[in-house]
C-alpha positions as CSV (number, residue, x, y, z in Angstrom):
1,X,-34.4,-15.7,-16.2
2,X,-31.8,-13.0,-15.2
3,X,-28.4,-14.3,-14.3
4,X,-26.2,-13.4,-11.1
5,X,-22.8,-12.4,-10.9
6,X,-21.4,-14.1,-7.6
7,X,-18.2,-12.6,-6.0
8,X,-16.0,-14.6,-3.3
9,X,-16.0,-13.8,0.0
10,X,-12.5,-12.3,0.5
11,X,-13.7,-9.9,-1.6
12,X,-16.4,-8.4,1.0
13,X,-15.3,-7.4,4.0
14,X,-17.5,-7.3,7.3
15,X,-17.8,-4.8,9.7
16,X,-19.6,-4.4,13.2
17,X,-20.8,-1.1,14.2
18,X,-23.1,0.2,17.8
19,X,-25.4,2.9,17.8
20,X,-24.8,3.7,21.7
21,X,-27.9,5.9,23.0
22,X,-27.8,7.8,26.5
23,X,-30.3,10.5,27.3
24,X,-28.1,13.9,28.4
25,X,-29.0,17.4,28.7
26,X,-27.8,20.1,26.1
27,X,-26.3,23.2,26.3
28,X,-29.7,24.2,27.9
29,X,-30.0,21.4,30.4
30,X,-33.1,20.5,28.5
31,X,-33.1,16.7,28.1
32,X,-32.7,14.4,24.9
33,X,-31.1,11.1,23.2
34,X,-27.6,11.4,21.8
35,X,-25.5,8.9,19.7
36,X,-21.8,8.4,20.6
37,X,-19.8,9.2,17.4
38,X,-16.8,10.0,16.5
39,X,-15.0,12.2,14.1
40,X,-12.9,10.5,11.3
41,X,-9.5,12.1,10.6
42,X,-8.8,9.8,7.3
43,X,-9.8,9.7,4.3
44,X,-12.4,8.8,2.9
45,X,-15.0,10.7,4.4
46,X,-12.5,12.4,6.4
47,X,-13.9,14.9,9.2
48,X,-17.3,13.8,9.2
49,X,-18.7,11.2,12.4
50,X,-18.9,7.6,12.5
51,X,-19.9,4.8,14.7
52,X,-17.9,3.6,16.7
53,X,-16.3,-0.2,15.6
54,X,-14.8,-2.1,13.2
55,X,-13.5,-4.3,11.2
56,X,-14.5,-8.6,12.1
57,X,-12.1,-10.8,13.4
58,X,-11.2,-14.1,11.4
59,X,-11.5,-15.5,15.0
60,X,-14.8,-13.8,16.5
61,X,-18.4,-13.2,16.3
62,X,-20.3,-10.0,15.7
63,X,-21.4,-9.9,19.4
64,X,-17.9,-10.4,20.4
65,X,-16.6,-8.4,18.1
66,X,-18.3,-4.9,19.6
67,X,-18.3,-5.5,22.4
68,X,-14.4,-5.3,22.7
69,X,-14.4,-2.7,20.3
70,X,-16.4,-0.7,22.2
71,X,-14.3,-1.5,25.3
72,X,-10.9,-0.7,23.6
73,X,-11.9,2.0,21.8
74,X,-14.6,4.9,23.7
75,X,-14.6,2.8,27.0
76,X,-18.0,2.4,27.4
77,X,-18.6,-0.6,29.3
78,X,-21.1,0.9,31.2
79,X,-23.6,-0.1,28.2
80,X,-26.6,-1.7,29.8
81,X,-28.0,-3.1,27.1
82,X,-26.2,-4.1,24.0
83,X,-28.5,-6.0,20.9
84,X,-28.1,-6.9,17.4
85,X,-30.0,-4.2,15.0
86,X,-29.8,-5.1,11.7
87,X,-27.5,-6.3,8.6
88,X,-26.4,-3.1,6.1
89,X,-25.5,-4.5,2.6
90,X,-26.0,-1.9,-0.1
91,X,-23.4,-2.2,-2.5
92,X,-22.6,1.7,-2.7
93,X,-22.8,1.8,1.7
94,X,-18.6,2.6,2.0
95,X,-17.7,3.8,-2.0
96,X,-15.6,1.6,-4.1
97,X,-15.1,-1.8,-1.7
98,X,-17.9,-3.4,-0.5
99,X,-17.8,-3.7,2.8
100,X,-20.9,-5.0,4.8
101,X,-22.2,-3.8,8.6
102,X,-23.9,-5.6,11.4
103,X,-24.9,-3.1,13.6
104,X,-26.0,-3.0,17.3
105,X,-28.1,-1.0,19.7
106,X,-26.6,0.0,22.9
107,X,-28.2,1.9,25.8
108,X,-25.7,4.0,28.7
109,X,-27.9,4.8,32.0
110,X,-28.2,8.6,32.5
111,X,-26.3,8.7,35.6
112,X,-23.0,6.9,33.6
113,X,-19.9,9.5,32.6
114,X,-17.9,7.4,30.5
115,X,-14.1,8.3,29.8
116,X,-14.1,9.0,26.1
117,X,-11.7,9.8,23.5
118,X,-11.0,13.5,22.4
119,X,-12.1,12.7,18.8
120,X,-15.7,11.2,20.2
121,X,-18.5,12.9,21.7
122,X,-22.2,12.7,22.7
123,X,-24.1,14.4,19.4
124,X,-28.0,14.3,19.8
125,X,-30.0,12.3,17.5
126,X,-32.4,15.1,16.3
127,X,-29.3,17.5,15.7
128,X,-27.2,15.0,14.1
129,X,-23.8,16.5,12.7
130,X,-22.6,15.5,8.9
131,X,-22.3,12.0,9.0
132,X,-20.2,9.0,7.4
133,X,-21.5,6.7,4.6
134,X,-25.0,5.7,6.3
135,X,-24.0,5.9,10.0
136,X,-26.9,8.7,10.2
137,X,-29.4,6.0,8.7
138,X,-28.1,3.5,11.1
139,X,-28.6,6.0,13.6
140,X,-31.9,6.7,13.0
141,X,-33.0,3.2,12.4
142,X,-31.7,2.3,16.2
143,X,-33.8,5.2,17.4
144,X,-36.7,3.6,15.8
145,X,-35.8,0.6,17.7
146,X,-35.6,1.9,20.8
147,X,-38.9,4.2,20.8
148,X,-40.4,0.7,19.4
149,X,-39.4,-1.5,22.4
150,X,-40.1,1.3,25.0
151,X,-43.7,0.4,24.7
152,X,-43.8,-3.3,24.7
153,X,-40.3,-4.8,26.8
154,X,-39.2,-3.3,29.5
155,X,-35.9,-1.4,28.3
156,X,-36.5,1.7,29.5
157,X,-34.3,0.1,32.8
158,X,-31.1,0.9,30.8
159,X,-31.4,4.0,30.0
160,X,-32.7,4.9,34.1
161,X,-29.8,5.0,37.2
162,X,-30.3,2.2,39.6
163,X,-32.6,4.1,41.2
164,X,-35.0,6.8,40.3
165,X,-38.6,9.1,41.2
166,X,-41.2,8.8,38.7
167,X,-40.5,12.3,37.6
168,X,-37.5,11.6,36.7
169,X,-38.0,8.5,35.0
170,X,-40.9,10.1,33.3
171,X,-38.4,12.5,32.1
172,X,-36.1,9.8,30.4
173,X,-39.0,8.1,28.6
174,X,-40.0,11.7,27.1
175,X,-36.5,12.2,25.7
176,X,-36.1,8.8,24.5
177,X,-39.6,9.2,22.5
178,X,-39.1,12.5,21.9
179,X,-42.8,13.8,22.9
180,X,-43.9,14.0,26.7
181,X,-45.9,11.7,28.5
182,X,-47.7,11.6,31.5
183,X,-46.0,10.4,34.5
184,X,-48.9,8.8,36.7
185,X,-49.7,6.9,33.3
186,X,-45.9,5.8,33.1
187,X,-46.1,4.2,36.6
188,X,-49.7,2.5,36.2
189,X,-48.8,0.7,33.4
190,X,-44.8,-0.4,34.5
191,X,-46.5,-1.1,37.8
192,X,-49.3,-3.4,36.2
193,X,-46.6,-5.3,34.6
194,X,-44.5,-5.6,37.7
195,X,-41.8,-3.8,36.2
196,X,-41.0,-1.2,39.4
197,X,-40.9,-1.3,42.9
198,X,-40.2,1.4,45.9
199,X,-37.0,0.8,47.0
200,X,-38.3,2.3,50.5
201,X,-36.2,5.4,50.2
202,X,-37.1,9.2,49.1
203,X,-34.6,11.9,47.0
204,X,-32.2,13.3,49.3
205,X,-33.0,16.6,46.5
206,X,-35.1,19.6,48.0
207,X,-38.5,20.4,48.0
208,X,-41.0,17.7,49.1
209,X,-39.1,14.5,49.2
210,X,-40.6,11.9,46.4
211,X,-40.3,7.9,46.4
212,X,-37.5,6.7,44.8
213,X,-38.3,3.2,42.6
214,X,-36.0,1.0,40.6
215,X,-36.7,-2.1,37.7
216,X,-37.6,-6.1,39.0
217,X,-35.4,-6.9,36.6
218,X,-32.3,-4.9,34.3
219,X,-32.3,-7.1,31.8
220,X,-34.3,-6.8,28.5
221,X,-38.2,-8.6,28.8
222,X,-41.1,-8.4,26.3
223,X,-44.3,-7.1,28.7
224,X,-47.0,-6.5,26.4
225,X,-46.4,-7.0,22.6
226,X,-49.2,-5.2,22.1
227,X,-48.2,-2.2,23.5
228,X,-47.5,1.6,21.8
229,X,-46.7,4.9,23.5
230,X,-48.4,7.7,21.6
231,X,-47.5,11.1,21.6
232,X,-50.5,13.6,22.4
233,X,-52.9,14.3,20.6
């Protein structure tokens, strides 16, 4: 039977960390998700990007915890939605002290500018820049996340203004998922699950003026468990 080493808790540290999504246009204007990070000027790992967070209060909780980190420090409390991801324990994850990582998912409507830091930018998540210790895998596990829950909850209302056209929310869905989908196929099934209504307005943008909608409800709601977006065949 193999034996266990046990270690006391002073000697782990905690951390929290949020992988913050919001759907921005590129140099192009051409739509996609990007990760708020920010560029470490200390060793170790010096220069590369990290999450944004930190290290747990004695006298918080995790959800506590990033939220006023996240507050304090890139001033995004904007974030629509904010969850707990996952627990990251390797060993190895930060080097020489072991140091373990609750993470979060947090989504930023399209239409939000939040004041950031000069060290912190908007880096998109199929580009990602060199990363620290497994931020990149955290990052990449929250975009899993997301694209998971876009099908069966209805989440997509934090990454979409208050209000929106079809088009355009069609838009954010295709560069949260990262493959287009079909817009009148977007609004039949949000619409079957009561999801969207017409807020009796129309863009004020030009060309032939097109209904503007917004979400029954922004908060997060399982619709359809069984749901999956697929990308095209």
């Amino acid at each position: 039977m193999p034996s266990y080493a046990t270690t006391d808790s002073p000697d782990i540290g905690h951390e929290v960390l949020a992988s913050v999504f919001q759907v921005r246009g590129d140099e192009a204007g051409a739509l996609g998700l990007h990760a708020l990070l920010w560029r470490r000027a200390r060793r170790p790992e010096s220069g590369k990007w990290a999450l944004p967070g930190g290290r747990l209060c004695a006298d918080e909780d995790v959800a506590n915890s990033i939220s006023r980190q996240l507050a304090e420090k890139v001033d995004v409390r904007e974030c629509q939605h904010l969850e707990q991801l996952a627990v990251f324990s390797a060993p190895d994850r930060t080097g020489s002290t072991r140091l373990l990582a609750t993470a979060f998912l947090g989504l930023v409507p399209a239409d939000a500018d939040p004041e950031l830091p000069e060290d912190t930018a908007w880096q998109p998540v199929d580009r990602l820049p060199r990363t620290a210790f497994d931020h990149g895998e955290i990052v990449l596990h929250a975009r899993d996340r997301l694209r998971a829950k876009l099908s069966y909850t209805n989440i997509g209302f934090a990454l979409a203004p208050a209000e929106f056209t079809i088009a355009g929310l069609r838009e954010l869905y295709s560069a949260a998922l990262g493959y287009p989908i079909s817009a009148t196929n977007l609004q039949r099934v949000l619409t079957r699950r009561g999801l969207l209504e017409p807020t009796g307005t129309t863009s004020p943008s030009g060309g032939r003026p097109a209904a503007q909608y917004r979400f029954t409800r922004r908060d997060m709601l399982v619709t359809d468990p069984s749901a999956v977006f697929k990308p095209p065949e």
